[in-house]
C-alpha positions in Angstrom: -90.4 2.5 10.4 -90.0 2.8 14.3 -87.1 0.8 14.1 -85.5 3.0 11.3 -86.6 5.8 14.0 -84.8 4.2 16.7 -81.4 3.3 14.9 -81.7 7.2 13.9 -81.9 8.4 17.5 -78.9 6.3 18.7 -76.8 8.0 16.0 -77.7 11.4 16.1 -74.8 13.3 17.8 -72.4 10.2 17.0 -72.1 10.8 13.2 -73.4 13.3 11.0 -76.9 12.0 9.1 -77.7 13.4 5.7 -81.0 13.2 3.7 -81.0 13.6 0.0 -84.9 13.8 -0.8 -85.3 12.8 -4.8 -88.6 11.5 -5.1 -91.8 11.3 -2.9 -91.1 11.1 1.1 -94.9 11.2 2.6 -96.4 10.0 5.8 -94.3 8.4 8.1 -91.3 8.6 5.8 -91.2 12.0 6.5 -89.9 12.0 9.7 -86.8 10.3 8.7 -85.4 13.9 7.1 -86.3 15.5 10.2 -84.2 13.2 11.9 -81.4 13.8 10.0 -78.8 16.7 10.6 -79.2 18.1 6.9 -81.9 17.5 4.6 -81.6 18.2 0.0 -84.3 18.2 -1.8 -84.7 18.2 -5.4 -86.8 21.3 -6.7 -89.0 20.5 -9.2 -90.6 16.5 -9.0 -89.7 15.6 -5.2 -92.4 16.1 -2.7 -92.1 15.9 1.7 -95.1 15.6 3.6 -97.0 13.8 6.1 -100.2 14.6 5.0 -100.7 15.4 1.3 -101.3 18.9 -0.1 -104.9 18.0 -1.6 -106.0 16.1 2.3 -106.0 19.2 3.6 -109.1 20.8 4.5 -109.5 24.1 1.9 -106.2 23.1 0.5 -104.9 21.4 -3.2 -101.6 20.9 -4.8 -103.0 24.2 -7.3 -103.3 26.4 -4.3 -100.7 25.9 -2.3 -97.8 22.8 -2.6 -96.8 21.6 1.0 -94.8 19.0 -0.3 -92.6 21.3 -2.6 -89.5 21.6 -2.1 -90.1 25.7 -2.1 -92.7 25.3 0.6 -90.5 22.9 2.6 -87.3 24.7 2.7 -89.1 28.3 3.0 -92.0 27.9 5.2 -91.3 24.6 7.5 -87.5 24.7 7.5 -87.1 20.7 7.5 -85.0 21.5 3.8 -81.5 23.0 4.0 -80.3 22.8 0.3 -82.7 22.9 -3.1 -81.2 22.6 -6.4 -81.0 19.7 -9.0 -79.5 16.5 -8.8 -76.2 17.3 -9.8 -76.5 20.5 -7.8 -77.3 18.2 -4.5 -74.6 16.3 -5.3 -71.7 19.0 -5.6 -72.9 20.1 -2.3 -73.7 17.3 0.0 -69.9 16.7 -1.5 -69.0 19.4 0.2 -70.5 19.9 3.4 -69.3 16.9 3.9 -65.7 17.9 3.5 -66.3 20.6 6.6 -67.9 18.0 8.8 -66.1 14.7 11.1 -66.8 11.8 10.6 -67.9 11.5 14.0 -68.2 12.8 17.4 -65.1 11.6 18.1 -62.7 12.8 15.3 -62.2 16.7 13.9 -63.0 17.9 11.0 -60.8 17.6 8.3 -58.1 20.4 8.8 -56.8 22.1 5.1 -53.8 23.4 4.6 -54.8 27.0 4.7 -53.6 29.1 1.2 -55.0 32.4 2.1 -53.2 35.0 4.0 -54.1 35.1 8.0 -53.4 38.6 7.9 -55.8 39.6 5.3 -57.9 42.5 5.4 -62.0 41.9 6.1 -62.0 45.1 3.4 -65.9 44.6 3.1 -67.1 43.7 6.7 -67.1 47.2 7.5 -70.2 47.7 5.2 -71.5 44.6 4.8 -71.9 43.1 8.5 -75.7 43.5 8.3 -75.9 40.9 6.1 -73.9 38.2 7.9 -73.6 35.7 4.7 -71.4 38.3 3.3 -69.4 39.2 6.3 -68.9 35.1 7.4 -67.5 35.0 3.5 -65.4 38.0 4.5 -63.7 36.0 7.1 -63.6 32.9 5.9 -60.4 31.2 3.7 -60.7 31.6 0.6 -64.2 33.3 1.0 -65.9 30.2 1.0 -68.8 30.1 3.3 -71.5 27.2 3.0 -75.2 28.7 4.6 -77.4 26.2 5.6 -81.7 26.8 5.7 -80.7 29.6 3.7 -84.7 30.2 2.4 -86.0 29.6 5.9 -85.8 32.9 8.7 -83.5 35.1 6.8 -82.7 37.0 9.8 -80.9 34.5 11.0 -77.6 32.9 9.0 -76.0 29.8 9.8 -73.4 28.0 8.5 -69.6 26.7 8.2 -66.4 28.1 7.5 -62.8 27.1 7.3 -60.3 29.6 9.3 -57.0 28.7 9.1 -57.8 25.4 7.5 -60.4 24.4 10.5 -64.0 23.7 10.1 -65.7 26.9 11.9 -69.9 27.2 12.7 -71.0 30.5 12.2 -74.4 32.1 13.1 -75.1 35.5 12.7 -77.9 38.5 12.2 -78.9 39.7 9.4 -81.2 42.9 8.5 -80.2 43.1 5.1 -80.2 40.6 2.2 -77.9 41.4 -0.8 -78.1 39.9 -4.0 -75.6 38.7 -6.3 -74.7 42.5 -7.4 -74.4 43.6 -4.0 -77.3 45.5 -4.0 -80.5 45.7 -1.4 -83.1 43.0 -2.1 -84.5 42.8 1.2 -84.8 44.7 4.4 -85.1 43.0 7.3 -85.7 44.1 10.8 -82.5 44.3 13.4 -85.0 41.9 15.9 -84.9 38.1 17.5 -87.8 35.8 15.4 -89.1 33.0 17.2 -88.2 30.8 13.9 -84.5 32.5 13.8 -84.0 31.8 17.5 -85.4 27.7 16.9 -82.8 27.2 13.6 -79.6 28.9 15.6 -80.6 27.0 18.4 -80.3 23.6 16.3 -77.2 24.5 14.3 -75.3 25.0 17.6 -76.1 22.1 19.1 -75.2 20.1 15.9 -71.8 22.1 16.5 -71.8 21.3 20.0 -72.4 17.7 19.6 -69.3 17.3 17.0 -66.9 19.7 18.8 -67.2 22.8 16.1 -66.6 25.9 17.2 -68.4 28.4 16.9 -68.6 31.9 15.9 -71.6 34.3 15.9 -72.2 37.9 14.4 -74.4 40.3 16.5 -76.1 43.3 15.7 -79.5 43.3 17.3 -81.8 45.4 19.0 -84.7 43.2 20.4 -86.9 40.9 20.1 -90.0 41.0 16.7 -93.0 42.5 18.4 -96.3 41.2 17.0 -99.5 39.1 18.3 -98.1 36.1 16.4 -94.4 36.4 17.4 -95.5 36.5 20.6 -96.8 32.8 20.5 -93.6 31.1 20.7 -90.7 34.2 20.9 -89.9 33.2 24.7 -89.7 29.6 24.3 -87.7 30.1 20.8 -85.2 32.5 22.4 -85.0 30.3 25.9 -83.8 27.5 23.1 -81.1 29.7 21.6 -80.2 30.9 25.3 -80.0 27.3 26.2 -77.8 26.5 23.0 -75.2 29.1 23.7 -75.2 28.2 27.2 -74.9 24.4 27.2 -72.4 24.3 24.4 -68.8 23.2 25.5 -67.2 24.4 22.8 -64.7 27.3 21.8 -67.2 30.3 21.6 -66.1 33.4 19.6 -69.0 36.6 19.6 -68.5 40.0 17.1 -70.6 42.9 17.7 -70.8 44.9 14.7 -73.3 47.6 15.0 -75.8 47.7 18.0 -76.1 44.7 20.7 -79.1 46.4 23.0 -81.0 44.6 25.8 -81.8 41.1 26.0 -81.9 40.4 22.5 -77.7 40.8 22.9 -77.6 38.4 25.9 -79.4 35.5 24.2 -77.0 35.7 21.0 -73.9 34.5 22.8 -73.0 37.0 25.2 -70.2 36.5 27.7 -72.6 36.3 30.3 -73.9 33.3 28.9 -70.6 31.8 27.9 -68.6 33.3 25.2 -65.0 33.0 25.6 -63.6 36.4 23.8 -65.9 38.9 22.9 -64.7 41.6 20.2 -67.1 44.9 19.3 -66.7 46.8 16.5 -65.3 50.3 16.3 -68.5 52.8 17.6 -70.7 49.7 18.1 -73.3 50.0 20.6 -74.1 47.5 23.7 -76.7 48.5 26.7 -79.7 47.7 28.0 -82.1 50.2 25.8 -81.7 52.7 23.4 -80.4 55.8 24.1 -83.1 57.9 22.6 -85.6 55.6 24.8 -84.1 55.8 27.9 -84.0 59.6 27.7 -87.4 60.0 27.1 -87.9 57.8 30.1 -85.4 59.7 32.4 -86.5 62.5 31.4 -90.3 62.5 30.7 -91.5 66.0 29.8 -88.8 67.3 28.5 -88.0 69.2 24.9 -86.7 67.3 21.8 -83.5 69.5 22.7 -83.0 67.9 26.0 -83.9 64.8 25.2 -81.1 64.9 22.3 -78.6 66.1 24.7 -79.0 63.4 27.4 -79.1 60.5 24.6 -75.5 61.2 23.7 -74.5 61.4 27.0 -76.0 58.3 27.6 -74.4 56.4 24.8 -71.0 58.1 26.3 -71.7 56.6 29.9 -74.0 53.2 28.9 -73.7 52.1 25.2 -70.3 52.6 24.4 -68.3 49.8 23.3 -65.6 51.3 25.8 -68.1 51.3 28.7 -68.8 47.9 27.7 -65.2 46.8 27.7 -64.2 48.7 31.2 -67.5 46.7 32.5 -65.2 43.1 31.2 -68.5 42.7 28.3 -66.1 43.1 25.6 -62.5 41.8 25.4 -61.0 43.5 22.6 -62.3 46.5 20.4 -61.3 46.5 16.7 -61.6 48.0 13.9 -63.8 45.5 11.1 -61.1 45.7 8.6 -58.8 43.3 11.4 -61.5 41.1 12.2 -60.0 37.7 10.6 -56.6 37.7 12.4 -58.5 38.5 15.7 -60.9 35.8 15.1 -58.5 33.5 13.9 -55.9 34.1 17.2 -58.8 34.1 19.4 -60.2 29.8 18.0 -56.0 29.4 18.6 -56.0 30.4 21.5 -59.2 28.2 22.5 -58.2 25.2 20.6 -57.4 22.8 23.7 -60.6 24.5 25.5 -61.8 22.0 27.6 -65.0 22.7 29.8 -67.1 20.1 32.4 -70.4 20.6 33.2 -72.5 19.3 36.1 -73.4 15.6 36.5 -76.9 14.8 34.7 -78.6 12.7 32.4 -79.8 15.7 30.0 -81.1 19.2 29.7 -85.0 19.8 29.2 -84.9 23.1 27.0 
């Protein structure tokens, strides 16, 4: 097994590794999938663990099934795609279409059908789920989410723009279902297991030369006793991943990019290459409505009212943000694809070097 382990390790970043989990994967098996780059599972008879359901002290397989493929892909996150057989199959076929063969060829390029110029008609009211804006954007609205059960607040996965493999993470507060209305609300914050599952997709991106493009609308980080755990280290790890990646780096701010929530999701500061904000979004440090009540302790609802606006005017504007050089370009959401699209063109021979050393600790 430690050899299997070891061959594993030399390949990871050198070609993309793949595990399609039909049957039982226990004990030490089970770190073979976690390993890999992308793990399927089979829903209903195959079971992941390292220690079964029923060896767990107060646990059984009745009460609650740590080898499903529900628990697995929901509550641990190893899982990226459930389904059945032939399900896993159509779909391992084609992520593996979007993805190189290895770290030193490009993904397939496609000749590209749809129209460059199309309208993102729907991003406009749908950017707070990001799985339905990154389809939006993408050719033929194709967009393939990976981990898609596991911290819904956060979406990841690829697209093709203009026939080129694109990685896309984004924020979501609101899940749609297939009839486009609400099934979930979510809040606008940074989870600790969001922060750790960008964090990995971009430096799968990083390590095979896929760009990336990310969707903000955030306002801070989730404020609990348990969140509070592992939130610093989780965000440091998505800090780190936007940071250290080399690649082309596209950000879109839809709605609201407040404080340091905004800096950690690919923020020029940390090295986004074009920047584009939304018509009216909004990108400061706090809230206006906070920061009058802090300014101006004491005061009446009126006053407090009055100064917000004129601090969104002065701070949280988008247009403060770009006279500042935090934003690049200001558009309205219907244009978004053509910007996007120019912007990766632009970056395509983007080429970046990095101080000499053997490897980051983060």
């Amino acid at each position: 097994m430690g050899e299997l382990y070891m061959k594993q390790t030399l390949a990871s970043g050198v070609i993309p590794q793949i595990t399609a989990v039909f049957g039982n994967c226990g004990g030490g098996l089970a770190i073979i999938p976690s390993l890999t780059d992308f793990t399927y599972m089979e829903s209903e008879n195959a079971k992941l663990f390292v220690n079964s359901p029923n060896t767990l002290d107060g646990n059984s397989t009745a009460k609650c099934d740590t080898a499903s493929a529900k628990f697995q892909s929901e509550e641990s996150g190893i899982v990226d795609f459930t389904g059945t057989q032939d399900e896993i199959l159509a779909s391992l076929r084609e992520l593996v279409s979007f993805l190189p063969a290895n770290n030193e060829e490009e993904a397939e390029y496609v000749e590209c059908s749809d129209d460059l110029n199309r309208a993102s008609n729907a991003i406009g009211s749908s950017y707070k789920d990001a799985r339905l804006a990154f389809s939006d954007l993408a050719d033929d609205y194709n967009f393939i989410e990976v981990k898609a059960a596991y911290a819904k607040d956060m979406v990841c996965g690829f697209i093709k723009l203009n026939g080129n493999t694109i990685g896309c993470v984004g924020n979501r507060s609101v899940v749609y279902d297939e009839e486009g209305k609400v099934s979930e609300e979510l809040e606008d914050k940074l989870t600790a297991e969001g922060c750790v599952k960008a964090a990995e997709f971009i430096n799968f991106c990083d390590a095979f030369s896929i760009p990336v493009l990310s969707l903000t609308n955030i306002t801070g980080f989730k404020a609990c006793k348990c969140s509070e755990k592992r939130i610093a280290r989780a965000s440091a790890k998505l800090t780190y991943a936007f940071a250290n990646s080399t690649v082309a780096k596209v950000n879109v701010i839809a709605e609201k990019a407040l404080g340091s929530a905004y800096v950690v999701m690919n923020s020029k500061a940390i090295g986004a290459d074009v920047t584009f904000a939304f018509e009216g979004a909004k990108i400061g440090a706090i809230d206006s409505k906070s920061a009058a009540q802090i300014m101006y302790a004491g005061e009446g609802s009126d006053v407090i009212e009055e100064k917000a606006k004129e601090y969104d005017a002065l701070q949280n504007s988008c247009t403060s943000a770009a006279k500042r050089g935090y934003v690049d370009y200001i558009i309205n959401p219907a244009d978004a694809r053509k910007y996007i699209i120019g912007a990766f063109e632009m970056l395509y021979t983007k080429r970046e070097d990095r101080p000499a050393k053997k490897h980051g600790i983060i």
